[in-house]
N, C-alpha and C positions, 0 to 999 in steps of 0.2 A: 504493500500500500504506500501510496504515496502521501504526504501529509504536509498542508501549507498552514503557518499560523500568521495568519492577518489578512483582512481583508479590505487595503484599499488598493489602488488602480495597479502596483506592483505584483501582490499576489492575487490579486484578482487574473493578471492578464495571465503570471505565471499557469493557474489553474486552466486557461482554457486554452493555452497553447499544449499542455499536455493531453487532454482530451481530445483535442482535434486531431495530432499526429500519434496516437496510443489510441485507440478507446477502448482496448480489452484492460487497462489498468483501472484500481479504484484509486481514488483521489477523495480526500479529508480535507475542508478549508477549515479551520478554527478562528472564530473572532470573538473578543470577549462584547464586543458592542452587541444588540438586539438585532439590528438593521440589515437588511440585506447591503453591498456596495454602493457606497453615494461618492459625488465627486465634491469636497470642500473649495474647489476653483468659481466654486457658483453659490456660496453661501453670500457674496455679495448683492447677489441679484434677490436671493429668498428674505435677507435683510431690507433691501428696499420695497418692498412688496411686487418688485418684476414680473417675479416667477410664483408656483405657487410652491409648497415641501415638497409632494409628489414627484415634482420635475428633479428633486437632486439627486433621486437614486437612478444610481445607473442599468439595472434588473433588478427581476422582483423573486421571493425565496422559490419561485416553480422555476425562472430561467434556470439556480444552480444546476437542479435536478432534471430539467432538460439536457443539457449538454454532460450529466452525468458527472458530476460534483456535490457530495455531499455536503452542505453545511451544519456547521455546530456554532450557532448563535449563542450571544448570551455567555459565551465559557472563557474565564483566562484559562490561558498554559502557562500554569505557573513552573515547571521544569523541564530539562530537556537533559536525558541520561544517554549521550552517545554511545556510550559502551555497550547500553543493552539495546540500542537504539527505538527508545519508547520516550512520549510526550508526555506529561503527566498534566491532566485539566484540576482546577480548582474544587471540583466535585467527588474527585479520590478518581477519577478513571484511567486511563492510560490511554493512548493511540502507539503500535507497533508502526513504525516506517522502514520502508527502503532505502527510499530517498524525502528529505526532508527539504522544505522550504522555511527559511525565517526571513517574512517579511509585516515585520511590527513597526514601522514606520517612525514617526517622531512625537517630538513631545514639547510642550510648549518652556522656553524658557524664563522661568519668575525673576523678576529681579527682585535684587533687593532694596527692598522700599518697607518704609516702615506702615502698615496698614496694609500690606496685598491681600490679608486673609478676608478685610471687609466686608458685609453684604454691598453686593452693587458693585463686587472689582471682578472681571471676568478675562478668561482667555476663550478662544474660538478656536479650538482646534475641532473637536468635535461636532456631529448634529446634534448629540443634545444640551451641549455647550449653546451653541447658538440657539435652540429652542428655550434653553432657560433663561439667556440672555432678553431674548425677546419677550417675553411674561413680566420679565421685571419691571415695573413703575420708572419710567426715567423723562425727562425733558430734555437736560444739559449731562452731556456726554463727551468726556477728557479719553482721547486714543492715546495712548504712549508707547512711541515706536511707529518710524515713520518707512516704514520698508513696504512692501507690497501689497501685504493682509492690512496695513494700516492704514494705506494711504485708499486704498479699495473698500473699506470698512468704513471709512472718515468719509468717503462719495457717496456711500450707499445710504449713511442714516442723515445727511443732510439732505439726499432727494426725497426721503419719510420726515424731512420737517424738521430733525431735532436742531437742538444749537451745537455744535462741535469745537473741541478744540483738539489740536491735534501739535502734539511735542514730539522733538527728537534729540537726543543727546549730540549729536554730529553737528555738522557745520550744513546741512542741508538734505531735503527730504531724498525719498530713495538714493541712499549713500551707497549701498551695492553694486547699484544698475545705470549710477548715471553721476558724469561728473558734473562738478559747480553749476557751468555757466546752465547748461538745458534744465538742470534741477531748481535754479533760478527761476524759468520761464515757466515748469512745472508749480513751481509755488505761487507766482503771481495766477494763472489760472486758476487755483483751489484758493487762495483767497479771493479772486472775482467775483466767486459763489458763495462768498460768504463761512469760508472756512477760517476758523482763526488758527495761526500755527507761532509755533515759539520753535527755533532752531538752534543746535551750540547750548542747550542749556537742561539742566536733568530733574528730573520729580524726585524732590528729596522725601516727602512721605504722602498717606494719601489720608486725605481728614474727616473726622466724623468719629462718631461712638462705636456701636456696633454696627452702620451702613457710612458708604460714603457719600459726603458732605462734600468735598472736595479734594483738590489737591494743592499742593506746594513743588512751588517750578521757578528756581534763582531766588528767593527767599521771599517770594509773593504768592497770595492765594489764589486760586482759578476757582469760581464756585463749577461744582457738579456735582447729579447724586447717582451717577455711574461711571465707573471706569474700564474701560477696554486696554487691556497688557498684550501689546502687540510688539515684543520684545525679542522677536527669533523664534527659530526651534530647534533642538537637536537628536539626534539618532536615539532612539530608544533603542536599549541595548542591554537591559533590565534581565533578560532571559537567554541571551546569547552568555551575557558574561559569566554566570555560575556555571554553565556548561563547559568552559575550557577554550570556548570560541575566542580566536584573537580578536582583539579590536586594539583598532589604530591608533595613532596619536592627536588624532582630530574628535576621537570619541565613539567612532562608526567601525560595522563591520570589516574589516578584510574580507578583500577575495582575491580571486585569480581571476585571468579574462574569463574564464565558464562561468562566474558569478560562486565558486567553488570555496567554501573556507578551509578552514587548514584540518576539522572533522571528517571522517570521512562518511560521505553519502549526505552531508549539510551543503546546503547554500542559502545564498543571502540575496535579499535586492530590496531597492526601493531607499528611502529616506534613510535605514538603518546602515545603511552601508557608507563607506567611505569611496566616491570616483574616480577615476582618470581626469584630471583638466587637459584636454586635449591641445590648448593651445603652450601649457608649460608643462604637460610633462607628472604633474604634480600631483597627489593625493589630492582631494578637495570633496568638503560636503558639496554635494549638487542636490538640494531639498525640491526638485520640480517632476513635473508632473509627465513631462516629454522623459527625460531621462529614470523615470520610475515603470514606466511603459517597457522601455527599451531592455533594459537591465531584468526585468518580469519575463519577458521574451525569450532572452536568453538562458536565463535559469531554467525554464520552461522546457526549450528546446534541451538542452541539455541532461537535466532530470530523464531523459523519454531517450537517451541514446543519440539525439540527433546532436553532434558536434555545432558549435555554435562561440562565436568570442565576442563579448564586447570591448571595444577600443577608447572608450571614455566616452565624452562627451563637453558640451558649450552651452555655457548660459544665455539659454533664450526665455528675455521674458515682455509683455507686453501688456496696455491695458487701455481701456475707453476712459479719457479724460475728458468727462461729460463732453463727449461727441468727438473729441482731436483723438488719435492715435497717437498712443507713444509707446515706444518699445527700444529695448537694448540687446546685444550682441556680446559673449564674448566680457570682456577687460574693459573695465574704466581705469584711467591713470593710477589711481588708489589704490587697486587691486593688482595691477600687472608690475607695481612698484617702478617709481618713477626716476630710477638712479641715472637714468641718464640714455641716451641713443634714442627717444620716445618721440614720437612727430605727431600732432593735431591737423587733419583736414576736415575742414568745418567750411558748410554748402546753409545759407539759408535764404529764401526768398518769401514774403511777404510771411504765413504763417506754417510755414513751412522750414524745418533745420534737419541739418545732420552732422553728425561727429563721426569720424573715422579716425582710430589710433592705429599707429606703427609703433612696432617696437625693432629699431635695427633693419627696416624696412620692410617688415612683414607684416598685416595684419592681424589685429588681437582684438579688436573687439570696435562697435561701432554703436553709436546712440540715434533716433529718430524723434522726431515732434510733428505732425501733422500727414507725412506722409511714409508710406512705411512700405512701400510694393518691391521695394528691391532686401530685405531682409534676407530671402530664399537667399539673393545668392550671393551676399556677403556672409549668410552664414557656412553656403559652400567654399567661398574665399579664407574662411577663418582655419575652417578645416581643411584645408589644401596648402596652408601657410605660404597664401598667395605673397607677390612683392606688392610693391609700392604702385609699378608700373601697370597690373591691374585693373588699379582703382579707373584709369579713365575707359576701361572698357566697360569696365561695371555703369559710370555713368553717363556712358552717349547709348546706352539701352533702351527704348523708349519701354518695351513691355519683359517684365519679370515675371518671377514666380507671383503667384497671386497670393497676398499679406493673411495670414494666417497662421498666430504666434504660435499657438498649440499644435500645429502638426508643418513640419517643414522636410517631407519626406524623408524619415531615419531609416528607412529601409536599406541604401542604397549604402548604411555606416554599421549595418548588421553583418558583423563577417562571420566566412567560414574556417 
């Protein structure tokens, strides 16, 4: 038997690539949530009232069992005994595997603040995180942490009317994915809308009794009687590490390209893992939803016999800026470290920008504001570790790949 523990888009995908290329194998998915798989990339929309709940899950508990996947709802795996090679559920039971998937994804990072425990201070990692968030009595709503859940979460309750403020400890909003100047141009837009944000400066505690009242941000109060802690996330790694599974120096699983850890008949993928940064070579968390697909794929393939490598991967991420596109590629100056040989080509006309970094004359990563159609194939440029010289063919192109952050054909990055 086969046996997967987690079920978001990673082991989800893992489970039904083995069923497609096996189907006389049995297949175990274990989740300790209720829920059949939902996609957390669209809890902004179910925040705004967009969409309705229904629309988040991705199948419902008859598709597992159509494609012939058992699910176990409802159950943690609280152990994993490689030696006898058995899963152990919270309920006293056991699961026997052949081959094992561990994909338990991430977990929200708390900081520390004095009052995180409050009523009225929430993370969103979960649906029923966000359903309980949303039941809450709230008006004025402080997000802290200005990264992509926040800045998405901060769009979504100001278009349901709340009043927002939105803090970041950095020197400016999405510090990941986007240098100074377009994260500039990104704020002046979210304050347009009436977002208020504080940047360069940190929430020293959150105030009130037993709920929050407010918070404290450079030594001034913000009134609000909710808080949203949009603070990062990291590899949940909880049940890998008593096992004997190595984990990396970043926090995430190891693997090999087969997604293979150092157990035998275990693999990993998705959020808990540690990736390839394709453009340096480098271990690197990649917490996305593209490279949790890919990584699921190949553990998938591989579990069932079919040889299969993953080669890392590049941060692709994007989002709707009440109606502008923006999206990033790859390295911002920040991230690809700026010691030196690093070249800015910067294109903007009317509401329209774009950044392209070189590092030593190559491509590493590239930012967008208004129009975004050539993404496809700068991000094939980033993986081909195009030159400099490149770039002018990339831009006398009139038609690209068609702009679509969440799927920019990985297939063709799936090797044998």
């Amino acid at each position: 038997m086969h046996v997967i523990v987690g079920n978001g888009i990673a082991g989800l995908t893992a489970a039904q690539v083995m069923r497609e290329f096996r189907r006389g194998i049995d297949v175990t998915l274990v989740s300790e949530e209720k829920y059949p798989a939902y996609s957390p990339c669209i809890f902004p929309k179910y925040i705004s009232g967009e969409i309705g709940r229904e629309r988040i899950f991705l199948n419902s508990h008859e598709d597992y069992l159509k494609i012939g996947v058992r699910p176990i709802f409802g159950k943690r795996a609280l152990k994993i005994y490689t030696d006898e090679k058995k899963v152990f559920l919270e309920d006293g039971s056991s699961l026997r595997y052949d081959k094992l998937v561990i994909a338990t994804g991430s977990k929200p990072i708390i900081p520390r603040i004095d009052g995180v425990e409050k009523k009225g201070a929430f993370t969103l990692k979960t649906l029923g995180d966000v359903d309980e968030f949303l039941a809450y009595p709230k008006r004025k709503i402080a997000i802290v942490g200005a990264g992509f859940i926040g800045v998405e979460t901060t769009m979504a309750l100001k278009a349901k009317g709340y009043d927002t403020t939105l803090i970041e400890s950095l020197d400016h909003v999405l510090p990941a994915a986007f240098d100074d100047k377009p994260a500039h141009v990104i704020e002046t837009t979210l304050q347009k809308h009436g977002i208020k944000i504080f940047t360069g400066e940190k929430v020293t505690q959150i105030l009130g009794g037993k709920e929050v009242k407010g918070i404290e941000v450079g030594g001034r109060e913000i009134k609000c009687d909710a808080a949203v802690l949009a603070t990062g996330m990291r590899p949940r790694v909880d049940l890998a590490r008593p096992a004997g599974i190595k984990i990396g120096k970043l926090g995430g699983i190891l693997t090999d390209e087969r997604m293979s850890t150092n157990a035998e008949g275990v693999y990993a993928c998705g959020d808990c893992t540690e990736s390839r940064d394709v453009v340096t070579g480098r271990n690197t968390l990649n917490l996305l939803w593209p490279n949790a697909v890919l990584q699921g794929r190949v553990a998938g393939y591989n579990c069932v016999g079919t040889p299969k490598k993953y080669r890392g991967f590049i941060n692709i991420v994007g989002i709707d800026l009440f109606g502008t596109h923006v999206a990033s590629i790859g390295h911002t100056l920040a991230t690809i470290g700026n010691d030196g040989g690093c070249e800015v080509v910067e294109k903007a006309h009317g509401t329209y920008y774009s950044r392209i970094i070189l590092k030593k004359g190559t491509i590493v990563g590239a930012q967008f504001i208004g129009r975004t159609e050539k993404m496809g194939a700068l991000f094939g440029a980033i993986w081909k570790k195009a030159r400099i010289e490149d770039i002018k063919k990339i831009f006398s192109e009139r038609e690209l790949l068609t702009m679509n952050p969440w799927y920019m054909g990985i297939r063709p990055y799936l090797g044998t």
